[in-house]
C-alpha positions as CSV (number, residue, x, y, z in Angstrom):
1,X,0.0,0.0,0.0
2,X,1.0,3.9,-0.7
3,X,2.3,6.0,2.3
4,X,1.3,9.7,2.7
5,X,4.9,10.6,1.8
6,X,3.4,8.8,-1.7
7,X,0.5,11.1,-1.5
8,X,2.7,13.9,-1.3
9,X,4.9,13.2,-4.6
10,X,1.4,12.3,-6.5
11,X,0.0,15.8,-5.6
12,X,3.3,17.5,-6.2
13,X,3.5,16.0,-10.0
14,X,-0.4,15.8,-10.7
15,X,-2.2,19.0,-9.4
16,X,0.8,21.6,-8.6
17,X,-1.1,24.7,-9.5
18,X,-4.2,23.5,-7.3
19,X,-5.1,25.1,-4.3
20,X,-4.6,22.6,-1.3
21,X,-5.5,24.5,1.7
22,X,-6.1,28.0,3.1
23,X,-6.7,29.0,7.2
24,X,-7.5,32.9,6.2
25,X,-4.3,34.0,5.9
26,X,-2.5,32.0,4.2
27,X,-3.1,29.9,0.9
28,X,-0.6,27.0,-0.7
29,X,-0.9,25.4,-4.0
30,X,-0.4,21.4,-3.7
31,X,3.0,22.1,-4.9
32,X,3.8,25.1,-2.2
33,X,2.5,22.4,0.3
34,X,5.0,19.5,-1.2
35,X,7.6,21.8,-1.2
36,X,6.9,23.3,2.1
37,X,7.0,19.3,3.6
38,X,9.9,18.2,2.2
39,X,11.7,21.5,4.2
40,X,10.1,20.5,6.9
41,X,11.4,17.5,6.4
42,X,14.6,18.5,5.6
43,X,14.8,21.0,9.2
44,X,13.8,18.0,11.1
45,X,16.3,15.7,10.0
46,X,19.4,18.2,10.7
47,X,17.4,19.0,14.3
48,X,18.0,15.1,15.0
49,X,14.9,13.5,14.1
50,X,15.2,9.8,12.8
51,X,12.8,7.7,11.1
52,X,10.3,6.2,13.6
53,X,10.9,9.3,16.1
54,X,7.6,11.1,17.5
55,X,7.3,15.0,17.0
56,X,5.2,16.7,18.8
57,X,2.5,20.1,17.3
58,X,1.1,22.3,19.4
59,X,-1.0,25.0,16.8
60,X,-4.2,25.9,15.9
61,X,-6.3,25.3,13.0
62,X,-4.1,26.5,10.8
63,X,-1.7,25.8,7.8
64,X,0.8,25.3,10.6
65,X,-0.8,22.4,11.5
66,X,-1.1,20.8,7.8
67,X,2.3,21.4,6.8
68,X,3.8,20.2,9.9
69,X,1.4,17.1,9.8
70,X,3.0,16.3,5.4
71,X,6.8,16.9,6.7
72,X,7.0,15.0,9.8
73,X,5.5,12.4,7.5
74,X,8.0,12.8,5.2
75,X,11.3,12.9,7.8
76,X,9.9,9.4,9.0
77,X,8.5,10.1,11.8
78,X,4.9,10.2,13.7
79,X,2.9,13.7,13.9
80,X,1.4,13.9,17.2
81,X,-1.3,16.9,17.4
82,X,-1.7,18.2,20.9
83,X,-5.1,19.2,22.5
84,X,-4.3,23.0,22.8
85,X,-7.5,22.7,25.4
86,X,-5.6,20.8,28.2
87,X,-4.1,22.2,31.3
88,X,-1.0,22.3,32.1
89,X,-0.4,18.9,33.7
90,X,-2.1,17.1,31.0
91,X,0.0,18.7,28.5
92,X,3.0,17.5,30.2
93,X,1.4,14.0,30.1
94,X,0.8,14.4,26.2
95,X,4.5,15.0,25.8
96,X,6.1,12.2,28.0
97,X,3.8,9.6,27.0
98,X,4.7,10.1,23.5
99,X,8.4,10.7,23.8
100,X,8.8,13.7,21.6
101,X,12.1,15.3,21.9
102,X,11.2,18.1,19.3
103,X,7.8,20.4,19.6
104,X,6.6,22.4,16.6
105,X,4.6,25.6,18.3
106,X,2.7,27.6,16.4
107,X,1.7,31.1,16.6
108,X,-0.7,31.5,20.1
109,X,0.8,28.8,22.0
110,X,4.1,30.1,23.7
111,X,3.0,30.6,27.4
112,X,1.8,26.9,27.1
113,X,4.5,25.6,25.9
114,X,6.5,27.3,28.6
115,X,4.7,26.6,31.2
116,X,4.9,22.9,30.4
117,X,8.8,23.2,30.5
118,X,9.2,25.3,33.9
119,X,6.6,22.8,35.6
120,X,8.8,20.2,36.6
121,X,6.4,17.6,34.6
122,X,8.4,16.9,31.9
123,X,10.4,14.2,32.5
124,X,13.4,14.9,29.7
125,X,14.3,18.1,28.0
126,X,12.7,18.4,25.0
127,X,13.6,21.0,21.8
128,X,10.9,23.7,21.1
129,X,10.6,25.4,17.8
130,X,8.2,28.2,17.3
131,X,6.1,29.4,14.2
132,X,7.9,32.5,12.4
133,X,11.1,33.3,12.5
134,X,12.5,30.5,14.7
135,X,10.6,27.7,12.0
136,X,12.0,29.3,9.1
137,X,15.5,28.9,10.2
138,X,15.0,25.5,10.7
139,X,13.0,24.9,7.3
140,X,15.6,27.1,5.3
141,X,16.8,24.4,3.3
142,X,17.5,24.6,-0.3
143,X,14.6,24.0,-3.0
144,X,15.4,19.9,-4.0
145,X,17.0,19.4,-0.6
146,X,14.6,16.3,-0.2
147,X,15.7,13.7,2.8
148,X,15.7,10.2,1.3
149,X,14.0,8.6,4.0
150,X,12.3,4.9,3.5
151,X,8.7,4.9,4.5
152,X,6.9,1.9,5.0
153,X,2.9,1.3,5.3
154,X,3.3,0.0,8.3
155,X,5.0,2.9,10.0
156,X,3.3,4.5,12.3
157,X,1.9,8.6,10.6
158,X,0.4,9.7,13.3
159,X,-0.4,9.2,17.4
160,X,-3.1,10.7,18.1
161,X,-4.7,11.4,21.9
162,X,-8.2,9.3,22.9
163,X,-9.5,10.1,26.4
164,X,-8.7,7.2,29.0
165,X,-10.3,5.7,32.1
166,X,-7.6,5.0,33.7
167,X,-6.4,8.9,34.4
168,X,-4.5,10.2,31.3
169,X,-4.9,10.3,27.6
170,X,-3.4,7.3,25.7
171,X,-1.9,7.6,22.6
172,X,-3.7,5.9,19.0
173,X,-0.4,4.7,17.2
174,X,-2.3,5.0,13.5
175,X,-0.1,3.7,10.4
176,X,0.3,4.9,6.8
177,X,-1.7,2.0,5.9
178,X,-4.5,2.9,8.5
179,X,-4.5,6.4,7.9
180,X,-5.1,6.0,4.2
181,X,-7.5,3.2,4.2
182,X,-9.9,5.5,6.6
183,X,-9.3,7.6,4.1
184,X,-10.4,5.3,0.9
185,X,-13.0,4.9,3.1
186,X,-14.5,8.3,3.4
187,X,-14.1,9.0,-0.7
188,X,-16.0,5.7,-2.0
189,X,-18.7,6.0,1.1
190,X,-19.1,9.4,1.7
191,X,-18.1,11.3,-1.1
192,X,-15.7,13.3,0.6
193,X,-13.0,14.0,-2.1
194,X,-15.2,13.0,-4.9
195,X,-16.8,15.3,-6.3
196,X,-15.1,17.5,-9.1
197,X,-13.1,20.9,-7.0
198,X,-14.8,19.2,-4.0
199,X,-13.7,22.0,-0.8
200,X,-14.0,21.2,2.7
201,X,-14.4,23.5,5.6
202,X,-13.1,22.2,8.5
203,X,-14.3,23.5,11.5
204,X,-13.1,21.1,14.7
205,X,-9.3,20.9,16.0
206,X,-6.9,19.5,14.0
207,X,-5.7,17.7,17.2
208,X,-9.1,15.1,17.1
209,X,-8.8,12.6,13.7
210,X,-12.1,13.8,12.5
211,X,-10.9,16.9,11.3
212,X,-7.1,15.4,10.0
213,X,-8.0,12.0,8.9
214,X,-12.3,12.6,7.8
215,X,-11.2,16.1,6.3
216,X,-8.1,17.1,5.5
217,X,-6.7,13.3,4.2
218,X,-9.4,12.5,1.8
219,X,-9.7,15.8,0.5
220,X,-5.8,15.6,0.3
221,X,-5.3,12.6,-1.4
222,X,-7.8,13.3,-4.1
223,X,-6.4,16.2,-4.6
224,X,-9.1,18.9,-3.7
225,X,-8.3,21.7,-1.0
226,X,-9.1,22.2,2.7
227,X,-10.2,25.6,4.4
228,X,-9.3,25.9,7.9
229,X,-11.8,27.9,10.3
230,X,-10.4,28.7,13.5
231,X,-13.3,28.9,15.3
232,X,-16.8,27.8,15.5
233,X,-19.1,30.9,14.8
234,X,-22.1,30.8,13.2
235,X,-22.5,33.6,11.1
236,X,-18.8,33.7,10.2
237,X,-19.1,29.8,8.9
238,X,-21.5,31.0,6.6
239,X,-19.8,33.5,5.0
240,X,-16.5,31.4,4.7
241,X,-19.2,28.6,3.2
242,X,-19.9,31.4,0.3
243,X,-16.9,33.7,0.0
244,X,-14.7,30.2,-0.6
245,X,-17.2,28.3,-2.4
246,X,-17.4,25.6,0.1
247,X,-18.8,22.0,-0.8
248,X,-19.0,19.9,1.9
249,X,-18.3,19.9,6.2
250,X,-18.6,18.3,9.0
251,X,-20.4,19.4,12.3
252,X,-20.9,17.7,15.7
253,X,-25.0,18.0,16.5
254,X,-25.1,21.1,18.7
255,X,-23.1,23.2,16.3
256,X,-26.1,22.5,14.0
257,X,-28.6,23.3,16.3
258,X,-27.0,26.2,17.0
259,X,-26.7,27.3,12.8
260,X,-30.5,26.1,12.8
261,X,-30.5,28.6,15.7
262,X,-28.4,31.6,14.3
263,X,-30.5,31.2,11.1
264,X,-27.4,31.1,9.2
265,X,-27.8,27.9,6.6
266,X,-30.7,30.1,5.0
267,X,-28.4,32.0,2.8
268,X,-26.7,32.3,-0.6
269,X,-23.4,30.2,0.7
270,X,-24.9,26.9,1.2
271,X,-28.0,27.5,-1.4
272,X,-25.2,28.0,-4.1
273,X,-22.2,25.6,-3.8
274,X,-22.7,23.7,-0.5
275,X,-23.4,19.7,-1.2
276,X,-23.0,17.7,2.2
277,X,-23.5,18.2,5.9
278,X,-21.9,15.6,7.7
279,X,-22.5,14.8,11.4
280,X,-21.3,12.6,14.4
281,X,-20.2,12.5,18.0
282,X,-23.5,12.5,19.3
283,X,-27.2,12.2,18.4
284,X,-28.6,14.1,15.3
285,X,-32.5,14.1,16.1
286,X,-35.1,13.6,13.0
287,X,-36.2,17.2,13.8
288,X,-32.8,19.1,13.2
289,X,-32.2,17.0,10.2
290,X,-36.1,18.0,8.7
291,X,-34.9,21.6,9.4
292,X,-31.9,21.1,7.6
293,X,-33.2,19.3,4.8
294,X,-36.3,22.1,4.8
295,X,-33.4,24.9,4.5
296,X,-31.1,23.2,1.9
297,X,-33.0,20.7,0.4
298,X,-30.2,19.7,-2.3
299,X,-28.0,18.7,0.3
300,X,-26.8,15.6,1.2
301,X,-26.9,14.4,4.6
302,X,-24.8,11.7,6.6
303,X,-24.4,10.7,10.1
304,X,-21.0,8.1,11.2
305,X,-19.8,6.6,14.2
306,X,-16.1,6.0,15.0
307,X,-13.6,6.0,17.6
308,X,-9.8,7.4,17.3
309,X,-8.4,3.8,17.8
310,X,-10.6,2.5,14.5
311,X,-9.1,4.7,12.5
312,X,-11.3,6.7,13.2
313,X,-14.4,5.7,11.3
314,X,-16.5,2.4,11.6
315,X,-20.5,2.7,10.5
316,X,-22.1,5.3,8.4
317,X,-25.7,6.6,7.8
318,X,-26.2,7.4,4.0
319,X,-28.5,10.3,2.1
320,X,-30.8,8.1,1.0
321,X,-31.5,6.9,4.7
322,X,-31.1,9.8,7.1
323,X,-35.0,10.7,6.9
324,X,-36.4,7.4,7.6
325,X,-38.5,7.0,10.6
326,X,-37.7,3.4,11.4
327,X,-34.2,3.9,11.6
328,X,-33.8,7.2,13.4
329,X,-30.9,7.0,15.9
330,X,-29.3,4.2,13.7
331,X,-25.3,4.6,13.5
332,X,-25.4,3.3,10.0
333,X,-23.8,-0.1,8.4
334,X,-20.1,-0.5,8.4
335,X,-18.0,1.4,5.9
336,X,-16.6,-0.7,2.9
337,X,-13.2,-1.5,4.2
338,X,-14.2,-1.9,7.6
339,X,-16.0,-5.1,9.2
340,X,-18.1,-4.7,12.0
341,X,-19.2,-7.6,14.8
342,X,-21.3,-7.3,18.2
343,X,-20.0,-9.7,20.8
344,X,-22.2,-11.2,23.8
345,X,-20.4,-9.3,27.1
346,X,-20.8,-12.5,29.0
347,X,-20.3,-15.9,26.3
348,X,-17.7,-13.9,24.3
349,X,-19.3,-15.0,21.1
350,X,-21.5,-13.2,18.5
351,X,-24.6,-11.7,19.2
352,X,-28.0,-12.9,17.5
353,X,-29.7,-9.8,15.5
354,X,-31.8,-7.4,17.7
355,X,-29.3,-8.6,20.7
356,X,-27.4,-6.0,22.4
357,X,-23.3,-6.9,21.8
358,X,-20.6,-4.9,22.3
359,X,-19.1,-3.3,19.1
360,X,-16.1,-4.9,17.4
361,X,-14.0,-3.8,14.7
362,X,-11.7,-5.2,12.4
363,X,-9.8,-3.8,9.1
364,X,-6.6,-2.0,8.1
365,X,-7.5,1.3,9.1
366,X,-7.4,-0.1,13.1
367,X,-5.0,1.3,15.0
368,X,-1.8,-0.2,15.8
369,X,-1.6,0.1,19.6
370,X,-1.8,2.7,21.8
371,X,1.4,3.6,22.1
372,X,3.9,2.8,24.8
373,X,1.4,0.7,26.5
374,X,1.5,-3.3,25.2
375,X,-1.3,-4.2,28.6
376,X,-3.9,-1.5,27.4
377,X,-3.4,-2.6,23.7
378,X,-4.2,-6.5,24.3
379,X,-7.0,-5.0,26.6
380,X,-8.6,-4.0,23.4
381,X,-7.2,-5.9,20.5
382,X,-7.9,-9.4,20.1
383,X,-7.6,-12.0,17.8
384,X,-7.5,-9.7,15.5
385,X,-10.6,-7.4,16.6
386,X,-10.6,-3.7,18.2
387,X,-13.2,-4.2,21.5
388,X,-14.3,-0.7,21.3
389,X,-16.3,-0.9,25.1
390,X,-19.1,0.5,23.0
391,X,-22.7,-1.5,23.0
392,X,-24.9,-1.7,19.5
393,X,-27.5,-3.9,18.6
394,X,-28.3,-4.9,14.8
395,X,-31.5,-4.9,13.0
396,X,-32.5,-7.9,10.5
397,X,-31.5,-5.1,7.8
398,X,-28.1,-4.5,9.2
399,X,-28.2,-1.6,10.7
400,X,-26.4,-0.7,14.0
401,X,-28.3,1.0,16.8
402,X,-25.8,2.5,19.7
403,X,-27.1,1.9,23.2
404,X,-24.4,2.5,25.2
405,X,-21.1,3.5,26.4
406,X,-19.0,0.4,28.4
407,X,-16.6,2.5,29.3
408,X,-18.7,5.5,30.6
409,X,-17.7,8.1,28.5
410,X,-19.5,10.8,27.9
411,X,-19.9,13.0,24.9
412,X,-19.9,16.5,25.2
413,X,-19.9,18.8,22.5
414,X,-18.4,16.6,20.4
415,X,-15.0,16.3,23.3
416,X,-15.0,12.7,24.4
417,X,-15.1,13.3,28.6
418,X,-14.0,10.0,31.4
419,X,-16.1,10.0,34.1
420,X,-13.3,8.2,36.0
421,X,-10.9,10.7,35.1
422,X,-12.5,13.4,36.8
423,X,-13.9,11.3,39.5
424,X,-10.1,10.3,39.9
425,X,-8.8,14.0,40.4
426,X,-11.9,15.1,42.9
427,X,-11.2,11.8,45.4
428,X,-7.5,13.9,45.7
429,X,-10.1,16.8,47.1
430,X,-9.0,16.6,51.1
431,X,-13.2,17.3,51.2
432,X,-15.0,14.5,49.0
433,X,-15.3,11.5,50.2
434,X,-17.2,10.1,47.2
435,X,-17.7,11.3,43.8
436,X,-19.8,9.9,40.6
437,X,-19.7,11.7,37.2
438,X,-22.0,11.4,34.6
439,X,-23.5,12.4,31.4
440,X,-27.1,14.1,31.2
441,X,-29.0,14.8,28.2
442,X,-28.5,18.0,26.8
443,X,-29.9,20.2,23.9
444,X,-27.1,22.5,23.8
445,X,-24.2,19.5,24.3
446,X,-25.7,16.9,23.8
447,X,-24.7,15.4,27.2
448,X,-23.8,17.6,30.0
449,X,-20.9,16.6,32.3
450,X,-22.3,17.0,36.0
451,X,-21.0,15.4,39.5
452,X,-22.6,14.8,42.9
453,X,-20.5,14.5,45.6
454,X,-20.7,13.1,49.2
455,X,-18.9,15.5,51.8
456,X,-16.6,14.3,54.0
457,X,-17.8,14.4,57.4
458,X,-16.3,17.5,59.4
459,X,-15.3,19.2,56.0
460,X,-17.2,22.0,54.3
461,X,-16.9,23.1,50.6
462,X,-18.3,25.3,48.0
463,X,-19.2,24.3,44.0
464,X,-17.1,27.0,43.0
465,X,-14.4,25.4,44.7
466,X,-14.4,22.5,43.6
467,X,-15.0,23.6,40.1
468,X,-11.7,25.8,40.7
469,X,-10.0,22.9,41.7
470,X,-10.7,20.8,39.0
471,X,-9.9,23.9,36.5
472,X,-6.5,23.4,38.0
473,X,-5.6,20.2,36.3
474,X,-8.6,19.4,33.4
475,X,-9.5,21.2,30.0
476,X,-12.6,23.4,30.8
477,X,-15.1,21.5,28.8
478,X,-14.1,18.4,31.1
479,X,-15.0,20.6,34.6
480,X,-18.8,19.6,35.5
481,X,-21.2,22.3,34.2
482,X,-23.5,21.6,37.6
483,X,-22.0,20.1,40.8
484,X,-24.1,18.5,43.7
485,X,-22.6,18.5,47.3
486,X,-24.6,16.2,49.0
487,X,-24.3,14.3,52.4
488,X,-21.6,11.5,53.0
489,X,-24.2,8.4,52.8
490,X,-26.5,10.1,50.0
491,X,-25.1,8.3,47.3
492,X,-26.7,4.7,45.8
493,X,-24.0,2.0,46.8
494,X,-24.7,-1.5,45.8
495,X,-24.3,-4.4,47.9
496,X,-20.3,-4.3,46.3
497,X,-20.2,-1.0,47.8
498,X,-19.7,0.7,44.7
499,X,-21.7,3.6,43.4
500,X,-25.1,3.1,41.3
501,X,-24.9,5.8,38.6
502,X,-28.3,4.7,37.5
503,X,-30.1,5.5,40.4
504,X,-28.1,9.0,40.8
505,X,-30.2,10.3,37.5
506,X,-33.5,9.4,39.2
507,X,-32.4,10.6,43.0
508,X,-31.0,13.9,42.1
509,X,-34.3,14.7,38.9
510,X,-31.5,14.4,36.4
């Protein structure tokens, strides 16, 4: 199979003269972008980096983030994106877990950067090289100076950051081979790529593999051109979707609500060029796709499920399907090169149809491993199937219905959240003396994070406190949006004395 450093040469020789991607301020041709990677490259090399290194970026949306992402490829080693959302500490984590020695930092992200280093978390020193003047130094290599460096299919591209629950982030070691199946994937399924001058407007972080490997890669390899938006705001998506002639995007479900909302995909932009709304990482409801379909009836709709260590993507909901009452709520049917399984939780073996299983994926776009960590990885991969701790059932026409989350993960906003995680991090709190976290219903999120918590006896404590402390060491959109102190035996315990999240919903009139 072809490697991205492949992809590369074929866009540099085929479509030169194309536009490839623009962030608002700047805009590269797919052969500025080629020869832009293969400085990169280049930089790298003479700064150290061997083939099967890790280096790390910490940037925005931006054509930072792109060009960083083609020449790390091409210098051999693994791109690893950094959540620019986390604290401090879990920065840190991000860094040692991967093992970069060298972080790209783009324009915005100096004080966090720094702060990381003078923290005492890092645990070696590591070589930081900032966006402008600092990056061009290093990328100041002569036109043709192009480092011969082997690239297999197998190597790993990229290592990407899926929420744990177990404390940290674990890395998603994704190969070439992975990376461009997902890819292959996304064109013959979903169109993405395949329509003639076919743009994209991606709107989440480059950091999650929605937006790099859904987005940016198909569009890439076919290649058609990428605009960056740096952040999500109604009226100024639509007027990037008509001033650049955008075809196609992806948006999690509350962002739509909120263009339904803003009134925003009633205009020119969308009624003109725009062909396909794509959605995912959490529940599209039947009325918010009637309201989208009412507004822009020409476009296509699609709903898909995935997780970062598939690839990312597993099951997809088509066009022709999205209205249909008796499959509302379905995830779709399995993407072409992708083969999907529910397993009983207790016989370990298949699942009859209309039985709930838990969902099991197997194909080359699966991850390799999370990286680092060989006990986690045969956790979840075996004999040959990713056990994704999610729970479907299948209809008799194939269609997958999600039902639940094994590992209690909640989605918020389209940011995967670990209950245990936070739950974790408050039982440091000298004042709880029990803590459960889950995920409510929410029109605006989707699900909301909130947390009860039982008081320690002889202890007092505010909800602002706690909120502050948890501010201390988690990404925002992780901090519970409501926080319950309650007394120190209010919580459900079962007869195992552990915590009952079911009946929390019900005690608290969640």
């Amino acid at each position: 199979m072809l490697t991205l450093v492949d992809a590369i040469r074929r866009n540099e020789r085929l479509v030169p003269h194309r536009e490839a991607i623009f962030d608002g301020s700047r805009r590269l041709t797919h052969g500025e972008l080629a020869d832009r990677a293969w400085r990169i490259a280049a930089g790298l090399r003479k700064l150290g980096v061997a083939p099967g290194d890790t280096v790390g970026v910490l940037a925005g949306n931006t054509v930072f983030s792109i060009e960083t992402f083609l020449g790390i490829a091409a210098a051999g080693a693994a791109y690893v994106p950094y959540n620019w959302r986390w604290a401090t500490e879990e920065l840190a984590h991000g860094i040692n877990e991967t093992g970069a020695k060298v972080v790209l930092v783009g324009d915005g992200f100096d004080t966090a950067i720094a702060d990381a280093q003078s923290g005492g978390e890092l645990k070696a020193p590591i070589t930081v090289v900032h966006e402008g003047d600092e990056f061009e130094r290093v990328v100041a290599a002569e036109a043709g100076d192009r480092p011969s460096v082997p690239v297999s299919a197998s190597d790993p591209a990229c290592i990407l950051f899926t929420g744990g629950t177990t404390g940290f982030s674990k890395g998603v070691v994704l190969s070439h081979t992975a990376i461009l199946t997902n890819a292959i994937n996304e064109i013959a399924d979903c169109r993405i790529g395949a329509r003639p001058n076919d743009r994209g407007l991606i709107v989440t972080p480059l950091f999650h593999s929605a937006a790099l490997l859904c987005w940016f890669l198909p569009l890439y390899v076919t290649g058609n051109s990428s605009v960056l938006a740096h952040k999500f705001v109604e009226d100024e998506i639509a007027e990037l979707v008509g001033r650049e002639s955008i075809t196609n995007m992806f948006l999690v479900p509350n962002m739509i609500r909120r263009m339904l909302k803003a009134g925003v995909f009633d205009t020119d932009g969308f009624r003109r060029n725009f062909k396909a709304l794509h959605s995912g990482a959490g529940l599209l409801r039947m009325p918010d796709k009637l309201a989208v379909s009412e507004l822009i009836p020409d476009v296509d709709l699609f709903f898909r499920y995935g997780l970062t260590e598939a690839g990312p993507m597993v099951s997809r909901l088509l066009p022709h399907d999205m209205l249909r009452p008796e499959i509302d709520g379905s995830i779709g049917t399995e993407y072409l090169l992708t083969e999907v399984q529910l397993r009983d939780l207790f016989e370990d073996k298949p699942s009859a149809t209309g039985e709930i299983g838990e969902v099991c994926v197997r194909g080359p776009n699966v991850m390799t491993g999370y990286f680092g960590r060989p006990e986690a990885t045969a956790e979840v991969l075996r004999d040959g199937w990713l056990r994704t701790g999610d729970l479907a059932v299948r209809d008799e026409q194939g269609y997958l219905f999600f039902r639940d989350r094994a590992k209690d993960m909640i989605k918020t906003g389209g940011e995967n959240v670990y209950s245990s995680e936070i739950e974790q991090l408050l039982h440091t709190h000298p004042a709880v003396m029990e803590a459960a976290v889950i995920g409510v219903p929410s029109e605006e999120w989707d699900e909301e994070v909130r947390a009860v918590i039982a008081v320690r006896p002889g202890k007092s404590v505010t909800e602002p406190e706690i909120a502050g402390f948890l501010r201390q060491h988690l990404a925002g959109y992780k901090v519970p949006k409501l926080i319950a102190l309650v007394g120190p035996d209010a919580l459900p315990i079962n007869p195992s004395g552990k915590i009952v999240k079911t009946n929390i919903r019900s005690a608290m009139g969640w």
